[in-house]
VEXDREN-2710 file (C-alpha; in Angstrom, 1 decimal):
% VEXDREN-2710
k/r/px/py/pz
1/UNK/159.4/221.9/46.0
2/UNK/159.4/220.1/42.2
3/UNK/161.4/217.0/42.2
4/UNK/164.5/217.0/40.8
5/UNK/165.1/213.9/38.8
6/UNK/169.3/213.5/38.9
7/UNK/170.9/213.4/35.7
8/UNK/172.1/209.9/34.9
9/UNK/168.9/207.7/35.1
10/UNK/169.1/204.3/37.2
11/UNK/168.7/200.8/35.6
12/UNK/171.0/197.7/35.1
13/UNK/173.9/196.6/32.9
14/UNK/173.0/192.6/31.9
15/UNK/175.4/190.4/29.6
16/UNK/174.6/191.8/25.9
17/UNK/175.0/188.7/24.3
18/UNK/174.9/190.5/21.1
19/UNK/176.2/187.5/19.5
20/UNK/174.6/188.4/16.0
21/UNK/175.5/191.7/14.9
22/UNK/177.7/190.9/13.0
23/UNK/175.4/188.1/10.8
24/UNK/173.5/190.5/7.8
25/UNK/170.0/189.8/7.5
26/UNK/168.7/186.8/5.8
27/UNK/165.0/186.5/4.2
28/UNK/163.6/183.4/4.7
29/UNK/161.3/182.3/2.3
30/UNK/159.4/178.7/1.5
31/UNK/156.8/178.2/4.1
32/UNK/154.4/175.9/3.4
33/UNK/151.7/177.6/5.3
34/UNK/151.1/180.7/7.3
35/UNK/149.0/181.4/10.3
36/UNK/147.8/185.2/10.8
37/UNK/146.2/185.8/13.8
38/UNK/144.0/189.2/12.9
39/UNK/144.6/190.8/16.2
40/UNK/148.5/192.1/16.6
41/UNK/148.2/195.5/18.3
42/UNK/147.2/197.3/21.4
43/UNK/143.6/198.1/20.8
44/UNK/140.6/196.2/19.0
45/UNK/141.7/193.5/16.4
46/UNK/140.1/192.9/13.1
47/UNK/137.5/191.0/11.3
48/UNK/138.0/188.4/9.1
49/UNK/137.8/189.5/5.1
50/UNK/137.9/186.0/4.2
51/UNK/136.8/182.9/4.5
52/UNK/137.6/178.8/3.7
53/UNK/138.6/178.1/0.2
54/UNK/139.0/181.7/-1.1
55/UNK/142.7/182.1/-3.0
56/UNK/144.8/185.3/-1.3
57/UNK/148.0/186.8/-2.5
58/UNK/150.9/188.6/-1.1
59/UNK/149.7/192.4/0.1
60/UNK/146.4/191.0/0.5
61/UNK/143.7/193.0/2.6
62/UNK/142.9/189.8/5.0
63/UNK/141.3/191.7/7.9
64/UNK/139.5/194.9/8.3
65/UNK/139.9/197.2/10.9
66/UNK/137.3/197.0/14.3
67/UNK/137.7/200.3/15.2
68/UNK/139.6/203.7/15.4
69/UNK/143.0/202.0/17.0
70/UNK/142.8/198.9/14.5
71/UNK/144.8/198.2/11.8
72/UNK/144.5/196.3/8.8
73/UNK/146.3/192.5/8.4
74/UNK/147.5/191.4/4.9
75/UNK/148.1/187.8/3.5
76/UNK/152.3/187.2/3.4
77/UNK/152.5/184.9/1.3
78/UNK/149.7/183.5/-2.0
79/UNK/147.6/180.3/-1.5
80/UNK/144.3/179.2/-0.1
81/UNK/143.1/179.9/3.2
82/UNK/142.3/176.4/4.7
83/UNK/140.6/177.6/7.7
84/UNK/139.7/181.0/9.6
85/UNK/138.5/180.1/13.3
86/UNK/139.5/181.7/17.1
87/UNK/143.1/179.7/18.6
88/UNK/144.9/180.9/21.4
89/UNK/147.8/184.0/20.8
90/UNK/151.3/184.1/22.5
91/UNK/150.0/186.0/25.6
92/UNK/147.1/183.7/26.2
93/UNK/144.3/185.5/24.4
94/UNK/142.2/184.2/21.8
95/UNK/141.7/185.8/18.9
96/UNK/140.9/184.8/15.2
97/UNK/143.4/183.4/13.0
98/UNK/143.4/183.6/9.4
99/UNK/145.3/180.3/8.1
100/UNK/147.2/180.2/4.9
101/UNK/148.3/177.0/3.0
102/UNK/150.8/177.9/0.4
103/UNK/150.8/178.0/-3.9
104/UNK/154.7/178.3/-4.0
105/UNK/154.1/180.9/-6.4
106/UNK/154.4/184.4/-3.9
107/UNK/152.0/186.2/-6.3
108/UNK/151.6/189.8/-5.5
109/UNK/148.1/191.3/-4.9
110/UNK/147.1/194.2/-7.3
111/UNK/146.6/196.1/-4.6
112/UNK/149.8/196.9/-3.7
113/UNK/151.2/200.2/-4.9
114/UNK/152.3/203.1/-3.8
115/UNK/149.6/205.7/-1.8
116/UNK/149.7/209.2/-2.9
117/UNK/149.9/211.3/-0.1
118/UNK/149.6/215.4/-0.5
119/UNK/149.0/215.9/3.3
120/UNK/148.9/215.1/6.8
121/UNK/145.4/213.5/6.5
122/UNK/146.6/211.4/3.9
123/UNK/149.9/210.5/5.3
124/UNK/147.9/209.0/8.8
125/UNK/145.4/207.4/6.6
126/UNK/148.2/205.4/4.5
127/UNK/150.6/204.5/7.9
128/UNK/147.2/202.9/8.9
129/UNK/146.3/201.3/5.8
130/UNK/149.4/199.9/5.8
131/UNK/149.2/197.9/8.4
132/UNK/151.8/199.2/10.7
133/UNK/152.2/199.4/14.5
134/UNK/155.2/200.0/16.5
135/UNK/157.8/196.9/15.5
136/UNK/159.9/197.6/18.7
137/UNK/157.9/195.5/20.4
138/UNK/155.2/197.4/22.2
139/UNK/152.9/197.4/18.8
140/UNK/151.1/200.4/19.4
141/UNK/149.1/201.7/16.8
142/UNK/151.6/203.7/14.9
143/UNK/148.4/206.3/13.3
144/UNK/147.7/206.6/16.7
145/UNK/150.8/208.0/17.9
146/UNK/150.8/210.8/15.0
147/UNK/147.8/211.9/15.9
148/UNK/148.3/214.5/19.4
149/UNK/145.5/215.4/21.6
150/UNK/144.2/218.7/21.1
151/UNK/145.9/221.3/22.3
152/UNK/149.4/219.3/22.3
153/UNK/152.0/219.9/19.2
154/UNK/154.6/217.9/18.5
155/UNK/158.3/219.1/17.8
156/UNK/160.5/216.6/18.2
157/UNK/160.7/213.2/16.6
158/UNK/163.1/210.4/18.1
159/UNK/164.0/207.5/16.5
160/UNK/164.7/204.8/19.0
161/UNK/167.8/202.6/18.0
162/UNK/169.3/201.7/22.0
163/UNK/168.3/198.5/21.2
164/UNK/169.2/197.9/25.3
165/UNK/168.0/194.4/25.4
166/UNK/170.3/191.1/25.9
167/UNK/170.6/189.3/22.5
168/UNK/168.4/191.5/19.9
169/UNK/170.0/193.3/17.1
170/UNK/167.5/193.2/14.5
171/UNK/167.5/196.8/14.7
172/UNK/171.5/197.2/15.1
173/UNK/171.4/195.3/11.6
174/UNK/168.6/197.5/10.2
175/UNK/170.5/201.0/10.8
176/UNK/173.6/199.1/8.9
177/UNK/172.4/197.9/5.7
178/UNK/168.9/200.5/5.5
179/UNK/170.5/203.8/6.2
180/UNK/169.0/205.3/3.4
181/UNK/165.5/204.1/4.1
182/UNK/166.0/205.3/7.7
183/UNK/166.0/208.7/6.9
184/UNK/164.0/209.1/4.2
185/UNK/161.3/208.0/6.8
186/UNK/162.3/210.2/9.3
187/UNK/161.7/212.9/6.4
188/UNK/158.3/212.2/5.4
189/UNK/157.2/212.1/9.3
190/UNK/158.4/215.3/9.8
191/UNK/157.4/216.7/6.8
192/UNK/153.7/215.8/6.9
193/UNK/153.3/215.8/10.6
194/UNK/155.1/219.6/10.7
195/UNK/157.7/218.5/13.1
196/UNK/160.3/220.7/12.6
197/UNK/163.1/218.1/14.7
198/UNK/164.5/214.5/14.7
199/UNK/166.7/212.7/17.3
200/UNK/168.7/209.6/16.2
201/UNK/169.0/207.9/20.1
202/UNK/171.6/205.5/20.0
203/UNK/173.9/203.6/22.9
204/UNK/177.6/203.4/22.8
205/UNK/177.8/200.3/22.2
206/UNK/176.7/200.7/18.5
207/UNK/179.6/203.5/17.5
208/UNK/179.6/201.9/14.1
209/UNK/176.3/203.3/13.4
210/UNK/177.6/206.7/13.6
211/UNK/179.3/207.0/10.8
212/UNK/176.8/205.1/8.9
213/UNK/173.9/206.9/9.9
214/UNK/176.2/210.3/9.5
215/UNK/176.9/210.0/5.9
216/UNK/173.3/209.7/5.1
217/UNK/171.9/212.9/6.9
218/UNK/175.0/214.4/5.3
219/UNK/173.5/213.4/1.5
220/UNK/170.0/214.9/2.3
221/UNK/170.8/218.1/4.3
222/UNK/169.4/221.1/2.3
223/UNK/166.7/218.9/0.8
224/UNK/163.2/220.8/0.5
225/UNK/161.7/217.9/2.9
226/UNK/164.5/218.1/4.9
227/UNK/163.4/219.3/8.7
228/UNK/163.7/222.9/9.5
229/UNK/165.9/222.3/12.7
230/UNK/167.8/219.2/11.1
231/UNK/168.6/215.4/12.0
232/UNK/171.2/214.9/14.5
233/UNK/172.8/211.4/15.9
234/UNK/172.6/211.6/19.9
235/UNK/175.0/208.4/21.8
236/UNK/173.7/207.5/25.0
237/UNK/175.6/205.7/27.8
238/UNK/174.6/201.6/27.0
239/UNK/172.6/201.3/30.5
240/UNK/169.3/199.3/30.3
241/UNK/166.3/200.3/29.4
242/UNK/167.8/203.1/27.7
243/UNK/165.5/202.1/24.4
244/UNK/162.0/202.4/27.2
245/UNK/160.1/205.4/25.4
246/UNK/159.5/207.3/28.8
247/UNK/163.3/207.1/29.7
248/UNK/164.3/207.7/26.2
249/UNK/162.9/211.1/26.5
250/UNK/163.8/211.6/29.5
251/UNK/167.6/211.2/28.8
252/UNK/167.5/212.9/24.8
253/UNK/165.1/215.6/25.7
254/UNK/165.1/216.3/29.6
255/UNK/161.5/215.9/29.8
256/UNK/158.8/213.9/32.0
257/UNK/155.9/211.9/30.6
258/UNK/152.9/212.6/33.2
259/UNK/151.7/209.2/34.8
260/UNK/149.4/207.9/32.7
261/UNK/150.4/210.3/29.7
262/UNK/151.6/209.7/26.6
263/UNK/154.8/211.0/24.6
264/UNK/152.3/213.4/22.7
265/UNK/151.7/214.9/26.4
266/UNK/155.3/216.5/26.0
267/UNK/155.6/217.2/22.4
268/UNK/157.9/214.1/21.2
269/UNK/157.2/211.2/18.9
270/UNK/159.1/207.9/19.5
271/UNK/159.4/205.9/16.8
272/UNK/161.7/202.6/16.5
273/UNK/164.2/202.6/13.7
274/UNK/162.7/199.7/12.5
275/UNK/159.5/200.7/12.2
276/UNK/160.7/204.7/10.6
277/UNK/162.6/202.6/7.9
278/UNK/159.0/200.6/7.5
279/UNK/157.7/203.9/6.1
280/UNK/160.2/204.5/3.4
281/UNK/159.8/201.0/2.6
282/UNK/155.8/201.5/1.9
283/UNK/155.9/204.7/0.5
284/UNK/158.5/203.5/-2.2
285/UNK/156.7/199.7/-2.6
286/UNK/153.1/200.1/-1.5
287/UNK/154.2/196.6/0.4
288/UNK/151.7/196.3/3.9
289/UNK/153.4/195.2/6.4
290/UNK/154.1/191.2/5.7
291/UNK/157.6/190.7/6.7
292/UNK/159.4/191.1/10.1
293/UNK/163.1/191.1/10.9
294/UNK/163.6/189.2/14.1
295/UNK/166.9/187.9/16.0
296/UNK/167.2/184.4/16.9
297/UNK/169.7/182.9/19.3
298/UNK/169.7/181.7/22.3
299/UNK/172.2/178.9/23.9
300/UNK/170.1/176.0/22.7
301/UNK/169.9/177.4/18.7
302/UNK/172.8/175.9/16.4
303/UNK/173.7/179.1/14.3
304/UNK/172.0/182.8/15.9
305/UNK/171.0/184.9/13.0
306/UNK/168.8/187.6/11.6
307/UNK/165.9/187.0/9.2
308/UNK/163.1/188.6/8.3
309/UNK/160.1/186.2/7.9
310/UNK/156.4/185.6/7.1
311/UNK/154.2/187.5/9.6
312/UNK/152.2/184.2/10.7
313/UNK/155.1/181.8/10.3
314/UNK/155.4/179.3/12.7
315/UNK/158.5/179.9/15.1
316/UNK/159.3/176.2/15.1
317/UNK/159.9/176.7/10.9
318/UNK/161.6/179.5/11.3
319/UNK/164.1/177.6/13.7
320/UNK/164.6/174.8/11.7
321/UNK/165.2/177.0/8.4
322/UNK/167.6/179.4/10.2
323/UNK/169.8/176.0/11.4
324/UNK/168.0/174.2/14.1
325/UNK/168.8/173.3/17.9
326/UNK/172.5/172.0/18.9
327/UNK/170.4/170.6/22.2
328/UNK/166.4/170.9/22.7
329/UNK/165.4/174.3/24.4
330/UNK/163.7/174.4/27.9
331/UNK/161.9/177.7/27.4
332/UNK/161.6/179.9/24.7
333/UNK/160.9/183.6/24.4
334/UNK/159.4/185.9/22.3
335/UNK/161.4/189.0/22.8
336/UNK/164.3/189.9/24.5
337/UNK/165.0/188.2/28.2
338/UNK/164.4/191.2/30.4
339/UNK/160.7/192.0/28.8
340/UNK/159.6/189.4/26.4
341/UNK/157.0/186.7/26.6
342/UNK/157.5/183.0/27.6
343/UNK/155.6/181.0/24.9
344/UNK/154.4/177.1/25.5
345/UNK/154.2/176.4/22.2
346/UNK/156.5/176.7/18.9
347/UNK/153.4/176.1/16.5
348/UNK/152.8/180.3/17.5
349/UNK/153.3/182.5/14.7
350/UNK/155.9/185.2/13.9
351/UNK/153.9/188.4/14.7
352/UNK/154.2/192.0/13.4
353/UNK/155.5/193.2/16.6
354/UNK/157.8/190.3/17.3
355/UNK/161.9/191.1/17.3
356/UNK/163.6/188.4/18.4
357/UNK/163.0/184.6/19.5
358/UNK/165.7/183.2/22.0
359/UNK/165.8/178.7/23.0
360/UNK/167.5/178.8/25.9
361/UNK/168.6/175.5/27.4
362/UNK/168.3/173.6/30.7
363/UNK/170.5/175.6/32.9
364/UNK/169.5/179.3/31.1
365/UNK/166.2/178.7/31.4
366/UNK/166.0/177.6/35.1
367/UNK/164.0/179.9/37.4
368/UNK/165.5/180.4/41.3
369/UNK/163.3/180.0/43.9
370/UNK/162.4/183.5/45.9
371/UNK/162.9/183.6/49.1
372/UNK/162.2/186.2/51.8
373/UNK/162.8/190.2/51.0
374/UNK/165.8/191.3/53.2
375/UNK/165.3/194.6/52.6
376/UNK/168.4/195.5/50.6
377/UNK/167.0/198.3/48.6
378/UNK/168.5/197.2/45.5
379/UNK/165.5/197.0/43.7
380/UNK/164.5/200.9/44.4
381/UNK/168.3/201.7/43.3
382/UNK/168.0/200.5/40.0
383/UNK/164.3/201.4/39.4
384/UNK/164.3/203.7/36.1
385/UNK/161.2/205.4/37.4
386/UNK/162.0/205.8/40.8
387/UNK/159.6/203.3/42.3
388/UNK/159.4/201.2/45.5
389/UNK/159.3/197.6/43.7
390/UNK/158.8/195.9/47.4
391/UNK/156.1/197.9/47.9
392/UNK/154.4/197.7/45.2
393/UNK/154.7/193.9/44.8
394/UNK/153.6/193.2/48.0
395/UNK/150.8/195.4/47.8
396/UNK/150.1/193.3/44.6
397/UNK/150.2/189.7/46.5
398/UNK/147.5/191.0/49.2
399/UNK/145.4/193.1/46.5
400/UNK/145.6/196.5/47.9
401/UNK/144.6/198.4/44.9
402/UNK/144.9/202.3/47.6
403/UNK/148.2/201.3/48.0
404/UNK/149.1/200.0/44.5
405/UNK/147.6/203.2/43.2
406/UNK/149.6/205.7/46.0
407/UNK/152.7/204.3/45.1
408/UNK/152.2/204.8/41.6
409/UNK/152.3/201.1/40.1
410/UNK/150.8/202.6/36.7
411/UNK/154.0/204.5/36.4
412/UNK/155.9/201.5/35.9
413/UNK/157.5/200.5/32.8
414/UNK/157.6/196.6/33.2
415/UNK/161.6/196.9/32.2
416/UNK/162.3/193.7/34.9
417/UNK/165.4/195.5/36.4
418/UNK/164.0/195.0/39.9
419/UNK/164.3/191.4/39.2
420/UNK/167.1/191.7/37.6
421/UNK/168.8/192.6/40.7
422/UNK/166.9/191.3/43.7
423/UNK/169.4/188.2/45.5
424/UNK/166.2/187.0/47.2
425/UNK/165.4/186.3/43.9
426/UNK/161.5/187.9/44.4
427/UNK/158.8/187.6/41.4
428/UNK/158.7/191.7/41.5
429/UNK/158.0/192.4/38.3
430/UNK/155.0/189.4/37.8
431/UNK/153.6/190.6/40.7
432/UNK/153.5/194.2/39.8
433/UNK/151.7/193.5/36.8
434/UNK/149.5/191.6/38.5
435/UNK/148.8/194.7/40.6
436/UNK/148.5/196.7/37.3
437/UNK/146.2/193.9/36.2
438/UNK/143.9/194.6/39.5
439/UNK/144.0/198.2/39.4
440/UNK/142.8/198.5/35.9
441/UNK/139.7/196.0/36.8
442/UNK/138.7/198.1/39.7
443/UNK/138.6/201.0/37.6
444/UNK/140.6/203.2/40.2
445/UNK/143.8/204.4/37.9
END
């Protein structure tokens, strides 16, 4: 008998704290120095294109592509590099960073300008060469996704604009004041990748959108690059993680990513609305990807906001330009609370897949101590893929890579609602990647 999945997916409803979407985005500008670290993406990083003492502007090739999934890094702002040597990333790596003292001047390179594209070829070769992976926060190699494996065909495109973490709206801001760009992005996609449908996937809790969004599909319906099947606006119940890709299509197109598939596996491209409106951006500019719109709030910051910075700009700048701290921040995140990434430093850079930064203070930032599971089955309830978190972590804390593996712990998403809701208060979701950690070393996926 084929399982049934039921119609209303399971997850978690946390505070929003969408205490900024209603502050317009703000560029920041004035850094005295930048640091680019060359290796921003899933897959291989780059190598270095230049070296102590050489002048780089704005647009700048910096780093050259390693391999097939690389991307190029450009220079975001003009100057001098002072140094380029190996320092440690946000997630503990250590890759090379290129580092970039400032001229105050923001010359543009005379590289930038606008590709010409005539087909689908071209169109993946210039998303590459423009530096761009996926700005939601996963940063998948965008090229990467356009391409299918053979055999598959793709014939739907959804833009992703749930937005379902605490805190970030980066992207709610985006959709307000770049409606045009939005879909003029979502038009070249589908009209050099031959996908003949597009899915605007938004959560009720962004209803302004609609009308926004509305009136621009309205302008370019008819349009010889408009797609065959149209653009349409779909408003989803506000339930985390609505804005996971796997659940996304699941609740906008009714249809299951295989374990250990990709989107491509089912004919659907997810793209965040961020990184769609990118695309206009490049195509009209010829501007690589140098800036990034992030949130930043927290209870610790003095005045949340929306800017859009420097790739390579040191978060602790960034802060201090945006307003400071009213009161000094015991941990700091890159990301959104439910999946981001606990940094140790604020010298770490702004990167091209980073949305938000949130100081939290003292009593935000305090982590319970876990106590024994009491077998509540909360966990399993609010599992979006309808896993056993118990299991699975436990499995993880005694290395049982047969039982990790039959209880599908490479299905899982990473989304945190099993911690979310445990009252024990259990590490379940640092555990199970740890388990994801051991089954990928053992080769047994």
């Amino acid at each position: 008998m084929r399982f049934k999945w039921p119609k209303i997916l399971q997850g978690v409803h946390p505070r929003q704290n969408k205490n900024t979407v209603n502050s317009a985005i703000s560029r920041l500008r004035g850094f005295d120095s930048v640091s680019i670290p060359l290796d921003m993406q899933i897959g291989p990083g780059c190598e270095s294109l230049v070296k102590k003492g050489d002048p780089v502007e704005i647009g700048q090739k910096i780093g050259e592509p390693l391999g097939d999934w690389s991307v190029p890094v450009h220079a975001s702002i003009s100057g001098t590099v002072k140094s380029v040597k190996r320092e440690i990333l946000s997630d503990g790596t250590h890759v090379e960073y290129v580092n970039i003292e400032s001229d105050g001047k923001e010359t543009v390179s005379a590289e930038v300008s606008p590709p010409e594209v005539h087909d689908r070829a071209g169109f993946v070769a210039a998303v590459r060469a423009s530096g761009l992976v996926g700005l939601g926060g996963a940063a998948f190699p965008t090229h990467i996704k356009m391409q299918p494996p053979p055999g598959k065909t793709l014939d739907t495109l959804i833009i992703n604009a749930a937005e379902c973490e605490p805190y970030i709206t980066s992207d709610h801001r985006i959709c307000l004041e770049y409606p045009e760009q939005i879909i003029k992005g979502i038009m070249l996609t589908c009209h050099y990748l031959d996908i003949p449908t597009a899915v605007i996937a938004l959560e009720d809790n962004k209803r302004d959108l609609v009308s926004v969004l509305q009136a621009e599909i309205d302008k370019v319906k008819g349009a010889p690059d408009y797609p065959a099947q149209g653009i349409s606006l779909r408003v989803l119940p506000t339930q985390y993680p609505t804005g996971a890709e796997k659940v996304l299509i699941r609740l906008v197109n009714d249809r299951i990513v295989p374990e250990g598939g990709l989107p491509a596996d089912v004919g659907v491209l997810v793209q965040n609305v961020g990184t769609i409106r990118y695309i206009a951006e490049y195509f009209e500019t010829g501007m690589p990807l140098v800036t990034k719109i992030v949130t930043i709030d927290g209870s610790a910051v003095s005045s949340p906001a929306n800017l859009e910075v420097p790739i390579g700009a040191a978060i602790v700048e960034v802060v201090e330009k945006s307003g400071g701290c009213k009161i000094e921040a015991a941990k700091v995140i890159m990301g959104g609370p439910m999946m981001g990434v606990a940094i140790d430093d604020l010298s770490r850079p702004i990167l091209k897949h980073n949305n938000a930064i949130l100081m939290l203070d003292e009593k935000d930032a305090a982590l319970p101590k876990e106590i024994a599971c009491i077998q509540c089955g909360r966990c399993t309830r609010a599992c979006p893929m309808l896993l056993m978190p118990t299991t699975l972590d436990m499995a993880a804390r005694i290395q049982d890579c047969e039982k990790l593996n039959r209880y599908h712990v490479m299905n899982c998403i990473e989304c945190g609602c099993c911690t979310y809701v445990c009252p024990s208060k259990r590490y379940l979701l640092q555990n199970i990647r740890i388990g994801k950690t051991i089954v990928r070393q053992t080769g047994k996926s």
